[in-house]
C-alpha positions as CSV (number, residue, x, y, z in Angstrom):
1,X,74.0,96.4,65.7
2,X,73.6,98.9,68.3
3,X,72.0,101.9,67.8
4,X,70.4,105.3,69.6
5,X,66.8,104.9,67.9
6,X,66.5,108.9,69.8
7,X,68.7,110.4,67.4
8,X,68.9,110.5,63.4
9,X,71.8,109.9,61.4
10,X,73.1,112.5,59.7
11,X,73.4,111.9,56.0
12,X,75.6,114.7,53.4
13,X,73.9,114.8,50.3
14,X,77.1,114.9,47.5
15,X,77.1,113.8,43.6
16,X,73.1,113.5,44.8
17,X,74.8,110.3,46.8
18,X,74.0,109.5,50.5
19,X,77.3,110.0,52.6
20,X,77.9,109.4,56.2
21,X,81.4,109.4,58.3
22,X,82.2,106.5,60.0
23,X,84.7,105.4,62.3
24,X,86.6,101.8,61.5
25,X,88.3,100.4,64.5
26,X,90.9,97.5,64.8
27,X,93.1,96.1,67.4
28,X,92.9,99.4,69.5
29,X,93.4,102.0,66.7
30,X,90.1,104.0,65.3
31,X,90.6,105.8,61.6
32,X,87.6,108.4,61.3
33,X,86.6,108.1,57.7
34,X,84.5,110.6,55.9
35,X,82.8,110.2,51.9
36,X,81.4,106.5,52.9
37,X,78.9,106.3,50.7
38,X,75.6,104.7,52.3
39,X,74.8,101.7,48.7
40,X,71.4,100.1,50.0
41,X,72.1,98.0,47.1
42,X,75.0,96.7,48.3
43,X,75.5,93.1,49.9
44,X,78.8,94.2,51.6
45,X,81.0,96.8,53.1
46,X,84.0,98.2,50.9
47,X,86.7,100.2,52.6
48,X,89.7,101.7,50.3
49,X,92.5,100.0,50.7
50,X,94.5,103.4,50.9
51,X,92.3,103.9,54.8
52,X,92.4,100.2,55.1
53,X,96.4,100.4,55.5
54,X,96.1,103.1,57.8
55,X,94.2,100.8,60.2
56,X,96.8,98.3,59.7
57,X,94.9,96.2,57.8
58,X,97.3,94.9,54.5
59,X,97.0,91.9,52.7
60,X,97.6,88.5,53.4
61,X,98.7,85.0,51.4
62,X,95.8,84.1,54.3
63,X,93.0,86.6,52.9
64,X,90.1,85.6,51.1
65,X,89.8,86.7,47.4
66,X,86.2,88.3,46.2
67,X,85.6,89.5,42.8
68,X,82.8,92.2,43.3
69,X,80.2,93.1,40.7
70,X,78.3,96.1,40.2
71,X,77.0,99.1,37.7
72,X,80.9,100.6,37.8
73,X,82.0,96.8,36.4
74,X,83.7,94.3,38.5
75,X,87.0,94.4,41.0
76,X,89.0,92.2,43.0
77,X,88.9,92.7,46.4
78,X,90.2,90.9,50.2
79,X,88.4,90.2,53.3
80,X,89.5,91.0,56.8
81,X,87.8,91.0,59.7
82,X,87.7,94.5,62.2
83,X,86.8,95.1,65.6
84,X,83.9,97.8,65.5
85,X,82.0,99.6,62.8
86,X,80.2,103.1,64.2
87,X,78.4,105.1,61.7
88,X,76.8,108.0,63.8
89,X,75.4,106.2,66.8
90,X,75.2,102.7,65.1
91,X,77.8,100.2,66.3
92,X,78.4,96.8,64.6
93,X,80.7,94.7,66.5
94,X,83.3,92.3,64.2
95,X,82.1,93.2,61.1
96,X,83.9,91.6,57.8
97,X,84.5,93.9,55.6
98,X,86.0,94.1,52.0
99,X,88.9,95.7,50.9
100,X,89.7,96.8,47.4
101,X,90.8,100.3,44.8
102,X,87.8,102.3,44.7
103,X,88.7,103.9,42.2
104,X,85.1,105.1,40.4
105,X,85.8,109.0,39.5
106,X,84.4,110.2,42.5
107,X,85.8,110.9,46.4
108,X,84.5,107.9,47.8
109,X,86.5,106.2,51.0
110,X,84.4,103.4,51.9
């Protein structure tokens, strides 16, 4: 990951939840997407699949299949690899990420 240690990130404080905006990009196309929730506790990243579609990313026969656990209970989910991850000045180059509903009562995008 590549990141401008000069400059902090800027966090929005909703639901008393840490939220950045990030920008997702994949095969030339970048989606800005704001409401990602920063989950220290979480061993992946989730992107809705309603943003995920946008980028062009639907799902395959080919996918890879996760069932993801945590305090909101447990969802199925597919993996696809993207391009570029930037969140502020942080860039992570072909990050996997996981795709699934995100639907947990609150306006959360990825």
């Amino acid at each position: 990951m590549d990141r401008d240690k000069g400059k902090p990130m800027k966090l929005n404080m909703i639901y008393g939840l840490p939220f950045v905006d990030a920008v997702f990009s994949h095969r030339g196309k970048d989606i800005a997407v704001f409401n990602v929730l920063i989950d220290t506790g979480s061993a992946t990243t989730l992107l809705s699949a309603e943003v995920a579609l946008e980028l062009g990313l639907e799902p395959e026969l080919t996918d890879t299949i996760q069932t993801m656990r945590g305090i909101g209970g447990k969802e199925f989910v597919y993996e696809k690899s993207i391009d570029k991850l930037t969140l502020d000045s942080a860039i992570v180059q072909m990050h996997t990420i996981q795709i699934g509903d995100m639907d947990y009562g609150i306006d959360i995008n990825a």
